[in-house]
N, C-alpha and C positions, 0 to 999 in steps of 0.2 A: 062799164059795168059798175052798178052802184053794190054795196055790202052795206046792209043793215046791222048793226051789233045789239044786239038786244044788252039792257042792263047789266045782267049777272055777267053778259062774255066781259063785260066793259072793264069789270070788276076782276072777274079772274084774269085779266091782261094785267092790269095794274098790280094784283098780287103777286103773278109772276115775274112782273118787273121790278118791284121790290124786294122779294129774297133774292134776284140776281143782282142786283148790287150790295145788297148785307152782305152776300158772300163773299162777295168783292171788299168789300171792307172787312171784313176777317181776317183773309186771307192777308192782305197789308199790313192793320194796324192789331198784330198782336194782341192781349191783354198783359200783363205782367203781375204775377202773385210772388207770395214766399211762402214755398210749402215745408211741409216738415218732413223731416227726411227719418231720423231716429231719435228717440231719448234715450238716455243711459241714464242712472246713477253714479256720483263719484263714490268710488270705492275707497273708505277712509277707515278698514281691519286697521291695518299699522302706521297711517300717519294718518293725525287729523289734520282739518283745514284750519286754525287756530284763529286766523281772524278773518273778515270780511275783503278778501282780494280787492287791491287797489283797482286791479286789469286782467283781461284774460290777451297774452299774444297767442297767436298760430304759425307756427312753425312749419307745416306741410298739413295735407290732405287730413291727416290721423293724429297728429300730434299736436297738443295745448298746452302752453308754459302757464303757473300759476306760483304767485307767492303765497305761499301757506301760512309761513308765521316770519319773525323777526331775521332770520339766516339760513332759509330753504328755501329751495325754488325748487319747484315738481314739474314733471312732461309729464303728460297722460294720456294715455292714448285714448282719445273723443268717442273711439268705436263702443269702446267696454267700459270707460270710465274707469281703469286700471292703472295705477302710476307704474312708468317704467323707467324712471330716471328722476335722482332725487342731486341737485347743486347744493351743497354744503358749503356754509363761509370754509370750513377749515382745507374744502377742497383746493380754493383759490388763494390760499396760504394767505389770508389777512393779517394772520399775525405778524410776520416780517411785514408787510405794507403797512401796517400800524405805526410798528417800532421805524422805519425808516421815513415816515412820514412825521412821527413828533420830532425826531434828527434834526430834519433839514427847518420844521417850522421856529422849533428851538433857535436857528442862528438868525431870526428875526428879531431877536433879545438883546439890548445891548447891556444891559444889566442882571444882575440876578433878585432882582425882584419879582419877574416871574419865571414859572420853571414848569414843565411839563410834567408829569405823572408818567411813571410805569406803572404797570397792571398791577404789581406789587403796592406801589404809594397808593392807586387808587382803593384797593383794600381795606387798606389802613387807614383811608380816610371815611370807612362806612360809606364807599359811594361802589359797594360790588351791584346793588340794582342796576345801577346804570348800566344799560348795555352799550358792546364795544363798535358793533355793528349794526347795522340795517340796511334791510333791503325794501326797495321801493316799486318799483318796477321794471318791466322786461320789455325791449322793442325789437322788434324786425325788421329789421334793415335787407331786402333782399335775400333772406336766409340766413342774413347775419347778426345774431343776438349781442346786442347792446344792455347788461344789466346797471339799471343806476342805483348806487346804494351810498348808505353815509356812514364814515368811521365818527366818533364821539374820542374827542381828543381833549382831557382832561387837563387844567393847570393851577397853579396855586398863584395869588397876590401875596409877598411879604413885603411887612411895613417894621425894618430892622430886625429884631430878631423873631418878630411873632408873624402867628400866622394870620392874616386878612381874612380871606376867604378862597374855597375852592369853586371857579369857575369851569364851564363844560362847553366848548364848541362844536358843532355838527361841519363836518366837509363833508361834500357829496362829491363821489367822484364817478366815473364809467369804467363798467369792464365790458371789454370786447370781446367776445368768443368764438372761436373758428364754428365749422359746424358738429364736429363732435362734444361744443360746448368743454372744449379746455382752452384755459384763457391767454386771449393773445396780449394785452397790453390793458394797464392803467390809464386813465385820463383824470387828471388833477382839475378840480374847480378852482382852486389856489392855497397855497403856501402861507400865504402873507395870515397871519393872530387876526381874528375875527376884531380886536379891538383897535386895533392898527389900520383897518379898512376904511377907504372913506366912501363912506356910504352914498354919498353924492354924486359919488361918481359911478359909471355903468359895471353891473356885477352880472354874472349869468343867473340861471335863476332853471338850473335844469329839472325841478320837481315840475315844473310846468310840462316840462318834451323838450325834444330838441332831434333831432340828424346832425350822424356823422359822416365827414365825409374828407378822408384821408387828411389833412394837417389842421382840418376848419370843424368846428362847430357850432349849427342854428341851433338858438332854444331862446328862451323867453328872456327879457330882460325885465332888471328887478323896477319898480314902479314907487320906488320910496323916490323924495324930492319933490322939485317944483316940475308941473308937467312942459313948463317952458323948453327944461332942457333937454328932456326926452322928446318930445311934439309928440305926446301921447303913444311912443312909439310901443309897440308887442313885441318885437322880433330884434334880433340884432347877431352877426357873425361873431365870430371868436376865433384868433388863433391859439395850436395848440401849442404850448411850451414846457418845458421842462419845470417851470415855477408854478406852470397853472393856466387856463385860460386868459387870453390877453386880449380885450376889445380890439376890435377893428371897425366895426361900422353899423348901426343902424337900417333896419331894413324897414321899405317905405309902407308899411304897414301898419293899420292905427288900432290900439287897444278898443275891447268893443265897452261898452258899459257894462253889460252884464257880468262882466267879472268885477264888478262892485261888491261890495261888503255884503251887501243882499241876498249875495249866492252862494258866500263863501263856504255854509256850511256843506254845500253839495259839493261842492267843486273839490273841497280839501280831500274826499275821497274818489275822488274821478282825476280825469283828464281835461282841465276845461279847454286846452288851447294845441290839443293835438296834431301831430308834424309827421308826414309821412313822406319816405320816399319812394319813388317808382320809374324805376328804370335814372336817366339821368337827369329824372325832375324831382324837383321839391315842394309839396304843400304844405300850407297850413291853413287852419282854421282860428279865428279870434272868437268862435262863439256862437257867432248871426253868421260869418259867409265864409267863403273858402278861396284863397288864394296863390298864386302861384307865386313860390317866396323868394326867387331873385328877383323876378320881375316886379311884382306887385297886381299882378295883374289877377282883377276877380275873376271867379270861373262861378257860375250858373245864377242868378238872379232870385230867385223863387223859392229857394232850401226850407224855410220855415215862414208856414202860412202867417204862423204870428211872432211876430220877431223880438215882443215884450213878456215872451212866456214862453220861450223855448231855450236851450243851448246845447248845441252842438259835441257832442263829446268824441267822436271818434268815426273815422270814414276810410272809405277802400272806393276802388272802380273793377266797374266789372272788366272780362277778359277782353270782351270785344272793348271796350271802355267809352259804350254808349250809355251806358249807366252810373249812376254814384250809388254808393252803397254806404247809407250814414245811420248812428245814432242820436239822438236829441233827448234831453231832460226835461218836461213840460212841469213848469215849476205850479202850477195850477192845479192840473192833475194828480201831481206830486205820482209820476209814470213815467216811464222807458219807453221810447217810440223806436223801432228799426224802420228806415225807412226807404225805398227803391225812387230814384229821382234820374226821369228820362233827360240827359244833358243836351238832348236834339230839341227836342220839346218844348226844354226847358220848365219843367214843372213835375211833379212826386204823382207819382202813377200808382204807388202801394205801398203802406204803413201796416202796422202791428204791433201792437200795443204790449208790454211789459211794468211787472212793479218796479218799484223804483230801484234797487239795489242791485236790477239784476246788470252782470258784464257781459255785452256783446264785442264780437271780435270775428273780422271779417278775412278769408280768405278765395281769391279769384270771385264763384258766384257765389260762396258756401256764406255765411253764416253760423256761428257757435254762439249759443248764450249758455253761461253758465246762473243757471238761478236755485235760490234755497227753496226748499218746500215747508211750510211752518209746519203742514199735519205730522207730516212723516221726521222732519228735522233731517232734512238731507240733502246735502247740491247734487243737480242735476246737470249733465252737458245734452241742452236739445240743441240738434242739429238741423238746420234751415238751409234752402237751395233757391235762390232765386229764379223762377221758371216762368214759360211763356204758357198761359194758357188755351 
């Protein structure tokens, strides 16, 4: 038996054979967006945000760590834009870590030529501007807050009985915080008079990032010297000691270009070289890729379409951890890109665009940017969900 088909049946077969496989490909290959879940306003009645936050961490579901000004750190709750938890330097007693830190740096002196400052001396020497502390940034360590901040440790040069001059050195050191954020321990960058340092040799360099991890800490190594003796190295371990961090080793990972002088002005307020841990692994990013930091080993190939105009500032994986969940600074645009990058695929499935200034901070699938509004003069926490559409 023969069957004639007339044109149109020809046509409606072939239609209907093409929305059964569209559907078929739906059903498979998901799309992936970033939707927007809420905005709030931050609520700044009784404390203002004093300067432009370094970083936004996230702490859980509802709660956002921010540095406000020079010796406060605020939770806020992301729902309402409410502060509900304000760290005060004076909570973490700096003042005795002050005074017992000029102590022990003080027996670095073999002479009394030079001499440390009390809060008193520095008074009297017209240098009260100077502040005693700072705070830089907040990390999450698995729920566990890492604040880095720097004491300013004042001293004087005498040349017999007159005074030289009054010198001022910054230490950066870590505080670690249980999770109700009371502090468990100090971590010393080092002891050793900043002029007594030999600079040629490897120094930590934690304004960049770093991970802690029980006696050891990753973070950046310093990039003064010849690159001979680094092998243009980014990353390097650290024991921790009682004196201070003590090199241990070089990690095989190579500083990117883009943290050249060219960038610096960006980068001095951001994160250029951001270190994350997750579960019993360690990442980092140099910029352009992302790697796993004991091994060395790159993970995803494709991160930024243009690798002469973008840099990397900060990244999470999704729960299932078929996803990366990163930021980038497109120096072009002079714009904040969030961006969703399928690690199967291997290739960025969904971006979104931001001004420049704004902090993204990523938890599980969520998403937080904190951005200023010029009309209104007011930060905002929009909340963002990474979703399959």
């Amino acid at each position: 038996m023969v069957i004639l088909l007339s044109v149109n049946n020809i046509k409606l077969i072939c239609l209907v054979v093409l929305l059964f496989f569209c559907s078929c490909i739906n059903k498979t290959n998901k799309c992936v967006g970033i939707c927007e879940l809420r905005t709030v306003v931050v609520d700044e009645t009784d404390l203002l945000i004093e300067r432009q936050p370094y970083s936004v961490s996230i702490l859980n579901d509802s709660i956002a760590c921010l540095i406000v000004n020079d010796q406060q750190l605020v939770l806020y709750n992301i729902n309402t834009g409410i502060p509900c938890k304000i760290i005060d330097s004076t909570s973490i007693d700096l003042s005795k870590f002050r005074s017992e830190l000029i102590k022990e740096k003080q027996k670095y002196f073999k002479e009394n030529d030079y001499n440390y400052l009390s809060d008193k001396e520095v008074e009297d020497y017209n240098s009260a501007a100077l502040p005693k502390y700072l705070f830089h940034s907040l990390i999450i360590q698995d729920s566990t807050p890492f604040l880095l901040a720097s004491v300013f440790t004042p001293y004087i040069k005498r040349n017999k009985d007159t005074l030289d001059f009054v010198y001022s050195e910054s230490t950066f050191y870590i505080v670690e915080f249980d999770k109700e954020f009371n502090s468990k321990r100090n971590i010393i960058e080092s002891l050793v008079p900043h002029h007594l340092t030999d600079f040629k040799k490897p120094f930590s360099w934690l304004f960049q990032g770093f991970i802690v991890d029980d006696s050891l800490v990753y973070t950046n190594v310093n990039s003064e010297g010849r690159v001979e003796d680094y092998n243009n190295s980014l990353s390097a371990v650290y024991k921790i000691t009682p004196n201070g961090l003590k090199f241990k080793a070089f990690l095989d990972i190579k500083r990117s270009e883009k943290l050249s002088e060219k960038y610096q002005n960006y980068i001095s307020e951001s994160t250029p070289t951001p270190y994350l841990k997750k579960g019993n692994k360690f990442f980092v990013s140099n910029g352009s890729h992302l790697f796993e930091l004991i091994t060395g080993k790159r993970i995803a190939n494709n991160l930024l379409s243009d690798e002469e105009d973008k840099i990397i500032i900060n990244f999470d994986f999704s729960i299932n951890k078929k996803y990366m969940l990163y930021s980038c600074y497109d120096t072009v645009k002079n714009k904040i890109f969030a961006v969703v990058y399928d690690l199967s695929l291997d290739k960025i499935v969904e971006k979104k665009e931001f001004e420049k200034y704004t902090k993204i901070a990523f938890f599980q699938n969520n998403m937080v940017c904190l951005e200023f509004n010029d009309k209104n003069e007011e930060y905002r926490f929009n909340t963002y969900r990474m979703c399959d559409n």
